[in-house]
SELODREN-271722 format. One record per residue (C-alpha): residue number from 0; x, y, z; residue in one letter. Coordinates in Angstrom, 3 decimals. Example, Ala and Ser with C-alpha at 12.3 -4.5 7.8 and 13.67 -1.06 7.14 Angstrom:
residues 2
i	east	north	up	aa
0	12.300	-4.500	7.800	a
1	13.670	-1.060	7.140	s
This chain:
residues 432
i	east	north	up	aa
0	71.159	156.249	114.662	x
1	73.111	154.495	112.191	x
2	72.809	151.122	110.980	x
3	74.787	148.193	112.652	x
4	77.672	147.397	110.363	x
5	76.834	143.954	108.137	x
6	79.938	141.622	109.101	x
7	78.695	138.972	106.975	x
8	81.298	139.111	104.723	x
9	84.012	139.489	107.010	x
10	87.114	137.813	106.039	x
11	87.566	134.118	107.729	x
12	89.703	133.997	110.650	x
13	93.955	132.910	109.728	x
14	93.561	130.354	112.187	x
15	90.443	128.580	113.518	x
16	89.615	125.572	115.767	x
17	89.851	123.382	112.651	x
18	93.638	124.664	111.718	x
19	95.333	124.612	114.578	x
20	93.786	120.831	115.476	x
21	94.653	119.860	112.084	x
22	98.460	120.579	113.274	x
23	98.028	117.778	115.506	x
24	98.688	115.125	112.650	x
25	101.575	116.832	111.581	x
26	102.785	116.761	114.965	x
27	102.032	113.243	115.319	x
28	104.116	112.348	112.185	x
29	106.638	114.392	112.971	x
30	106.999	112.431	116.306	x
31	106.871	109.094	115.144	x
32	109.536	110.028	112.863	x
33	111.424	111.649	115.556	x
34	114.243	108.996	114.719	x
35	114.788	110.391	111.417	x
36	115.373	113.949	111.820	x
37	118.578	113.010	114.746	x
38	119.727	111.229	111.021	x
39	120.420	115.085	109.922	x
40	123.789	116.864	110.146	x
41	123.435	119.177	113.781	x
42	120.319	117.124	114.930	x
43	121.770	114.641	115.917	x
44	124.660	116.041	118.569	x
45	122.348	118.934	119.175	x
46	122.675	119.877	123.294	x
47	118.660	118.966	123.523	x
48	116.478	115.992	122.908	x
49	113.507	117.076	120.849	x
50	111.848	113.744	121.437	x
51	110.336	115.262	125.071	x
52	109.266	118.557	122.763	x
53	107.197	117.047	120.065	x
54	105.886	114.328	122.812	x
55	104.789	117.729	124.686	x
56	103.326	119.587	122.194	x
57	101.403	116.579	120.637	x
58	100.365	115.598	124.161	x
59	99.178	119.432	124.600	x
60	97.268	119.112	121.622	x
61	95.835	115.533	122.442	x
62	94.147	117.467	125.777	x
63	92.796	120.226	123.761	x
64	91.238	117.728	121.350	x
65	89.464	116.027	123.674	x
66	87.873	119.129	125.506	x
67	87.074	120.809	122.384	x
68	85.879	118.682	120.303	x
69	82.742	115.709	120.233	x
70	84.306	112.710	118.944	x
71	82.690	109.414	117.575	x
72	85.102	106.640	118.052	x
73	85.521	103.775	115.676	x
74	83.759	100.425	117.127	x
75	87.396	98.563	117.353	x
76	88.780	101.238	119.317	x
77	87.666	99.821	122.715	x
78	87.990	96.016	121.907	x
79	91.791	97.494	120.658	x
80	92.243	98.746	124.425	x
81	90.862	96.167	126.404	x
82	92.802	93.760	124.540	x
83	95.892	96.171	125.079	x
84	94.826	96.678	128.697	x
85	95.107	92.590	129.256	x
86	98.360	92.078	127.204	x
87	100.000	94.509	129.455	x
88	98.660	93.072	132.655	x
89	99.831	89.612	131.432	x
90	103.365	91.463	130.782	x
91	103.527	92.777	134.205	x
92	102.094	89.717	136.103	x
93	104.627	87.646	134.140	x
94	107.338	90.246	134.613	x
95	107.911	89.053	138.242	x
96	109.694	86.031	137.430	x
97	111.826	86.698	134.411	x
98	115.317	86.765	134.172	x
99	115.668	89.397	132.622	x
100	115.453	91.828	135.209	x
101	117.559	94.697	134.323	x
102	115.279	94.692	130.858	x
103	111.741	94.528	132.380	x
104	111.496	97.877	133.961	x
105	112.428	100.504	130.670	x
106	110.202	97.503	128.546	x
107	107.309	97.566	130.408	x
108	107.284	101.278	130.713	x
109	107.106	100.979	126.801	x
110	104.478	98.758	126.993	x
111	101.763	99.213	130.002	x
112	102.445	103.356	129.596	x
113	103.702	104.517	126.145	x
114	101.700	102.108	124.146	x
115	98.078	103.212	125.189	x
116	99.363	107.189	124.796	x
117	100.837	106.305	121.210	x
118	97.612	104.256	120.297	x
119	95.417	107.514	121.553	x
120	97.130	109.797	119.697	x
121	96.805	107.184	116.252	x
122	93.105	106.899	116.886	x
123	92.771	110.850	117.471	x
124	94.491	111.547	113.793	x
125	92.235	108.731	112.311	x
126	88.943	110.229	113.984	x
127	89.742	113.744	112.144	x
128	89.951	114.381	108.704	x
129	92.026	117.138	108.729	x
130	94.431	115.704	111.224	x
131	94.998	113.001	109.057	x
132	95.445	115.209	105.814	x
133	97.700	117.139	108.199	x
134	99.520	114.080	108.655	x
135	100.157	112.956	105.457	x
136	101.146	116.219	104.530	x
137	103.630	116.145	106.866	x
138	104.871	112.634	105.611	x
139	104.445	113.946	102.014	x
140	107.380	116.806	102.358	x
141	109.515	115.217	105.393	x
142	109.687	111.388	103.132	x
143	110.936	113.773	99.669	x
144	113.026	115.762	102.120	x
145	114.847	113.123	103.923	x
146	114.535	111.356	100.278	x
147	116.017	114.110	98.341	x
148	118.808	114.484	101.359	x
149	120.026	110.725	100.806	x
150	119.924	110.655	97.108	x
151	121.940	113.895	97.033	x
152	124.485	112.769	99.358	x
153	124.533	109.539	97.342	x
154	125.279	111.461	94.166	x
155	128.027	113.536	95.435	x
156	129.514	110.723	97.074	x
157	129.225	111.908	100.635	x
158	126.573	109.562	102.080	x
159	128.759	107.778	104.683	x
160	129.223	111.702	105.650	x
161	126.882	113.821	105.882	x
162	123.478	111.224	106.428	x
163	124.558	110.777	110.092	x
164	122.594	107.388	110.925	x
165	123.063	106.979	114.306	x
166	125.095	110.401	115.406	x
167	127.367	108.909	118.013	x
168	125.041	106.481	119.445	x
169	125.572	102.716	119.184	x
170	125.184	100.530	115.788	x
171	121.997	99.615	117.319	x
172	120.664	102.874	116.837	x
173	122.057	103.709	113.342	x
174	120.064	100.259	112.231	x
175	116.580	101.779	113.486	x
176	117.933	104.835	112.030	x
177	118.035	103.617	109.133	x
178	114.789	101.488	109.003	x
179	113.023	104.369	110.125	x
180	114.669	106.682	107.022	x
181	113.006	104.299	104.769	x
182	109.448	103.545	106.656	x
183	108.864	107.200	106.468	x
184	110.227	107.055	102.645	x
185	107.695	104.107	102.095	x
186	104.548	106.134	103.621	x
187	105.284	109.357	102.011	x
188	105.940	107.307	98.282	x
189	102.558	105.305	98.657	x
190	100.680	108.961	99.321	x
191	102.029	110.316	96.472	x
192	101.038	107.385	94.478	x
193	97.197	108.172	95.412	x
194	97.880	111.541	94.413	x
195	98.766	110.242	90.850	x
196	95.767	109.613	90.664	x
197	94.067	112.505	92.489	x
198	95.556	114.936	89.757	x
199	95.869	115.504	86.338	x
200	98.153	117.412	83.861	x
201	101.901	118.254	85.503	x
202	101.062	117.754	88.617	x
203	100.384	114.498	87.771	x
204	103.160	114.124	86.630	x
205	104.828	115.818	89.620	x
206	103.575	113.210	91.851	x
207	104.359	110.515	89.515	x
208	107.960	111.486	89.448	x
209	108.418	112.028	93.189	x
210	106.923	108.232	93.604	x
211	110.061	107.372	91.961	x
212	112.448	109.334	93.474	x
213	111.351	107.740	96.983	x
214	111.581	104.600	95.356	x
215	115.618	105.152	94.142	x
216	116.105	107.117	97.590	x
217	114.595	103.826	99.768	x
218	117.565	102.156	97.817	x
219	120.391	104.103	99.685	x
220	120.058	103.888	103.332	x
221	119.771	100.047	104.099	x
222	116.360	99.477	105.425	x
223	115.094	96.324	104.239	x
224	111.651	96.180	105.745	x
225	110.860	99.613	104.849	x
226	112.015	98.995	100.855	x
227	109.688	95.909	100.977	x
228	107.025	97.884	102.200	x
229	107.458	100.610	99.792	x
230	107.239	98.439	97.310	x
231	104.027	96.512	98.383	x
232	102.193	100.034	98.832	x
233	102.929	101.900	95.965	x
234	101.117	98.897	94.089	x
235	98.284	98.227	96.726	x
236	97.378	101.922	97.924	x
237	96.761	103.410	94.482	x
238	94.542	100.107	94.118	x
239	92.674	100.520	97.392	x
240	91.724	103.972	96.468	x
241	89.884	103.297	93.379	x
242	88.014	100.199	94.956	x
243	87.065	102.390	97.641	x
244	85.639	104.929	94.621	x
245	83.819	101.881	93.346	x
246	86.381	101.904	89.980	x
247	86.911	97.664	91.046	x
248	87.473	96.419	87.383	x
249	90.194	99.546	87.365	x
250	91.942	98.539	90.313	x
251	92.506	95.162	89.354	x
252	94.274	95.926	85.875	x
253	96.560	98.867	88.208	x
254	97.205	96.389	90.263	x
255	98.541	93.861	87.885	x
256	100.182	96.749	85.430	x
257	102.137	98.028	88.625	x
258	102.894	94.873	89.938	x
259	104.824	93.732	86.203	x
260	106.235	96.779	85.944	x
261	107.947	96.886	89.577	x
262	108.460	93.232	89.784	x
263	110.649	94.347	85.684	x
264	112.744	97.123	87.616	x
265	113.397	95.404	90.211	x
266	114.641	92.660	88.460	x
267	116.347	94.845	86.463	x
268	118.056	96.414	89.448	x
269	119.035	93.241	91.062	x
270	120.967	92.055	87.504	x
271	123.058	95.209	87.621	x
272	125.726	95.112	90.197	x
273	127.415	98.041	88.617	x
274	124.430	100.177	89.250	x
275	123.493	98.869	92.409	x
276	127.217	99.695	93.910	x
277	126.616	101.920	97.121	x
278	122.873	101.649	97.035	x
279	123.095	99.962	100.731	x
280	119.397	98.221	100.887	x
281	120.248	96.275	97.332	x
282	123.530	95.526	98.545	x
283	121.566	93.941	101.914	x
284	119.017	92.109	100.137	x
285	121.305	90.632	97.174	x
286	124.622	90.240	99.554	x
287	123.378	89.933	102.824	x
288	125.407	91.526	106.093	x
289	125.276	88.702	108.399	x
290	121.693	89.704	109.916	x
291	119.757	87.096	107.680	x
292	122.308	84.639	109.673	x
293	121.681	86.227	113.272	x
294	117.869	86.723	112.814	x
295	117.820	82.494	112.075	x
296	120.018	81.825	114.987	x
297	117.361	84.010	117.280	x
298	114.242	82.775	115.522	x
299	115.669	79.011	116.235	x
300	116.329	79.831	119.870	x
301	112.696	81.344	120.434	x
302	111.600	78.365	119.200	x
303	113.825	76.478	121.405	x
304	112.495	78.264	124.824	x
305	109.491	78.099	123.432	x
306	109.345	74.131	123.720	x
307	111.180	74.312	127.074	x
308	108.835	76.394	128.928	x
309	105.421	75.837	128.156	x
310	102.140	77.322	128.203	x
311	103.039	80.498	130.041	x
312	106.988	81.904	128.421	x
313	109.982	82.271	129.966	x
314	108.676	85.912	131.669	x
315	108.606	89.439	130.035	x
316	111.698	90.415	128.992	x
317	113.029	87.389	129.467	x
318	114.286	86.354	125.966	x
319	117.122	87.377	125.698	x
320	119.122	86.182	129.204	x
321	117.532	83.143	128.399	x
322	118.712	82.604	125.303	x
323	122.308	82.874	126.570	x
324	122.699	86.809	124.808	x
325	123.192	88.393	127.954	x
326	121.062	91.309	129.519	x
327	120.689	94.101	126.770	x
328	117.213	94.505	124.218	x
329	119.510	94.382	121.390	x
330	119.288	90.912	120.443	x
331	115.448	90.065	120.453	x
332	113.362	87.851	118.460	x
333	112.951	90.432	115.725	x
334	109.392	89.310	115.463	x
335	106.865	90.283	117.695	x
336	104.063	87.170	117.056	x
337	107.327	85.339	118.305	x
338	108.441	87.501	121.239	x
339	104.904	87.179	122.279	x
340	104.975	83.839	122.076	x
341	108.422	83.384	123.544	x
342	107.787	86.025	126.514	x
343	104.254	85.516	127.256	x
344	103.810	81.731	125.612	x
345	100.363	80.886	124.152	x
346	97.835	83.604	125.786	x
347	100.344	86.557	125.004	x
348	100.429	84.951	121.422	x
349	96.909	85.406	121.080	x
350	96.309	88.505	122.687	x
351	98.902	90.262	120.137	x
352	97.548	88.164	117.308	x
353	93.865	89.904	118.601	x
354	95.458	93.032	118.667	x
355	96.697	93.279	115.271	x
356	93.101	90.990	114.009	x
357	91.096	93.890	116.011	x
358	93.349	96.933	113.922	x
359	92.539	95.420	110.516	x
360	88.854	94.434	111.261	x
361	88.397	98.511	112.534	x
362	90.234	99.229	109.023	x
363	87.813	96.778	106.985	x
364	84.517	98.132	108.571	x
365	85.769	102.162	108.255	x
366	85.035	101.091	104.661	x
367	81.175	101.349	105.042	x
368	81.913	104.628	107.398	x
369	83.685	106.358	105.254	x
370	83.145	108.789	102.392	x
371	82.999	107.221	99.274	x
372	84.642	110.771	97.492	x
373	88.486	111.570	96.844	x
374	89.452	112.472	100.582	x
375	87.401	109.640	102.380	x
376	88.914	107.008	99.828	x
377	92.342	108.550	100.240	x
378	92.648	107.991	103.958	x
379	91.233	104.209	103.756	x
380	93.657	103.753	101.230	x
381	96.789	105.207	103.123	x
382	95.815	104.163	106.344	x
383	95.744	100.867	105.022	x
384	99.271	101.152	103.244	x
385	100.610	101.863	106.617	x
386	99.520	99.360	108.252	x
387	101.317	96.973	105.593	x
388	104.553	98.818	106.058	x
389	104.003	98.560	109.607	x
390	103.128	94.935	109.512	x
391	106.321	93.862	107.513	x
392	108.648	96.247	109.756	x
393	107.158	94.084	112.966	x
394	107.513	90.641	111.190	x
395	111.330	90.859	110.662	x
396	112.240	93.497	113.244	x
397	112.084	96.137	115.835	x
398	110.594	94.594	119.543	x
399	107.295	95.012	121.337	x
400	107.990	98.745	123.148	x
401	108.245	99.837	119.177	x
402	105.878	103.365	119.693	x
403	105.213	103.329	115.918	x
404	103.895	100.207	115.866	x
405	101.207	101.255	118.561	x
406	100.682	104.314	116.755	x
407	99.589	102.206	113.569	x
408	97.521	99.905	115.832	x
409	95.296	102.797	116.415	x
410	95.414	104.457	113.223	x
411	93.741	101.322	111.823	x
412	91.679	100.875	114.633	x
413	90.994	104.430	114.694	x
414	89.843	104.629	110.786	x
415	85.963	105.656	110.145	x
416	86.067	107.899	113.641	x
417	84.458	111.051	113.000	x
418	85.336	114.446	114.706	x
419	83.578	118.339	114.931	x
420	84.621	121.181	116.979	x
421	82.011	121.916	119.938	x
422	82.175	125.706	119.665	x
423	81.708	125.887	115.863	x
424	78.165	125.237	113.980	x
425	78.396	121.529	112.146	x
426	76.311	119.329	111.088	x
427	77.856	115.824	112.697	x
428	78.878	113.027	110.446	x
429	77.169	110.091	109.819	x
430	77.803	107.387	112.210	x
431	77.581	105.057	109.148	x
């Protein structure tokens, strides 16, 4: 009788369990970002929405996470939701007597329904490793893409053509268009300034020279926030890495060595107005468009229903009829702390303020969770820069049914999860 075959060394499977949930963070980024690729010639008048699609399929892989695989949750996760699950009752309780009543209903979907999902699916790519690399992958060629896109329609002078901000939706969309454009550009430039130093040799050098293109490509398309952002990470995220590593005295000097050297170009930038003709977010920040007007007219009239209507708001969704800007979600506060404060008065104030306090304290303790080596320093690190992109973005814009804001809330929250597959032999990870 022969011998049974010896399949020990059998080839690994193409795909395993590990793989194909590790496509779940490129999924996630991918619909997060969703706003970006309708910025591309053909995307954006295509006869489908692909926001329902990538929703779908990163929903469909959501399910299969949880049933396949044991997952250890970060300790802020559940303070994050119960927190959540009280701001939104507040919302809806205070919903009933707002005047803004044409608003309320597509808001508070945003809020009691898509912000819990968006928040799951954060805290899911945090929990796994190789989601998470998945996800910054995904960030790491879609930010040089869309990058490389804009700065080549820049230098052939066919920006205003081809970079479709908005296809033919309103001017409110081409803004968050825009800002979106250079969020993702701000994420994907802070990863590869980890990887700078990750590697060595050219690809070193690689890395290093896409951080820069990023940076000249975040110039183009308008966004503020996200240039601000860009330029806070690509200074603090290198630095976060090697304090995570234990390299402190390191971190400091990079920190301070970036910081001149940034603060030098940008100054440098700012002097030339030759150079900075047609780069749209200098021409913003130096020139100004009007916004830095509106956004002080709606701070000052939050502030004024603020002192008219006490402890409890003027109602969910009520800011802007109240105001005297009529019934659309164009015109909000363009900060949430003061839409919550505005909408929901004092205890919405401090529920969002817990929110946000809850993210960052998950962030600070994943510090002691997770791996001091190159991959578990890497994710503190970008997680971390997101969450400061995110923060500015909130601080001067967007309004409180923002999904990628939720989605950050639980990526911070999220951070020092662990995850293993059920069906596969692995030794769990320390719960730290």
């Amino acid at each position: 009788m022969p011998a049974a075959p010896d399949r020990s060394d059998r080839a690994a499977p193409l795909v395993t369990l590990e793989t194909l949930f590790g496509g779940f963070g490129a999924l996630a980024c991918l619909l997060i970002f969703v706003g970006v690729l309708k910025s591309l010639p053909g995307v954006a008048s295509a006869p489908i929405d692909i926001t329902p699609v990538l929703l779908g399929l990163t929903l469909l892989h959501l399910a299969f996470a949880l049933v396949s695989r044991r997952i250890v949750l970060a300790p802020a996760l559940p303070v994050l939701f119960l927190l959540h699950a009280c701001f939104a009752l507040l919302a809806i309780t205070s919903a009933g007597t707002s005047p803004g009543r044409e608003i309320v209903p597509d808001k508070l979907r945003d809020v009691v329904l898509v912000a819990p999902v968006m928040m799951a699916i954060g805290a899911a790519v945090a929990a796994d490793a190789t989601a998470f690399r998945r996800f910054l992958l995904a960030a790491k060629l879609l930010g040089p893409a869309m990058g490389g896109f804009i700065a080549a329609a820049f230098a052939l002078g066919l920006v205003n053509v081809i970079v479709q901000f908005g296809g033919r939706g309103s001017v409110q969309t081409q803004r968050v268009q825009y800002q979106l454009a250079n969020l993702l550009i701000a994420l994907a430039a802070s990863a590869y300034a980890v990887a700078v130093l990750r590697t060595r040799g050219p690809a070193r050098l690689g890395n290093a020279a896409m951080t820069g293109l990023l940076a000249f490509a975040a110039l183009i398309p308008g966004g503020r926030s996200g240039f601000i952002g860009l330029c806070l990470t690509v200074v603090v995220t290198p630095c976060l890495y090697l304090w995570h590593r234990g390299r402190r005295r390191l971190a400091l000097a990079l920190a301070v060595g970036l910081a001149a050297a940034l603060a030098l170009g940008v100054a440098t930038l700012f002097a030339s107005a030759q150079f900075a003709s047609g780069l749209r977010t200098v021409e913003r920040l130096t020139q100004g468009d009007g916004e830095g007007g509106g956004r002080m007219a709606l701070w000052q009239a939050a502030f004024a229903l603020v002192g008219g209507n006490g402890f409890w708001g003027v109602g969910f969704g009520g800011y802007t009829p109240a105001a005297g800007w009529g019934v659309t979600r164009e015109y909000y506060p363009h900060n949430l702390f003061i839409e919550s404060m505005v909408e929901l008065g004092l205890p919405g104030l401090l529920l969002f303020s817990g929110i946000w306090l809850t993210a960052w304290g998950g962030w600070l303790r994943a510090a002691a969770r997770l791996a001091t080596d190159a991959k578990g320093a890497e994710q503190w690190a970008a997680t971390a820069g997101f969450g400061l992109i995110m923060l500015i973005y909130v601080s001067v814009s967007t309004d409180l049914g923002n999904p990628l804001m939720w989605f950050a809330l639980g990526l911070l929250a999220g951070c020092g999860g662990a995850s293993w597959s059920r069906w596969q032999p692995a030794s769990p990870p320390p719960s730290g």
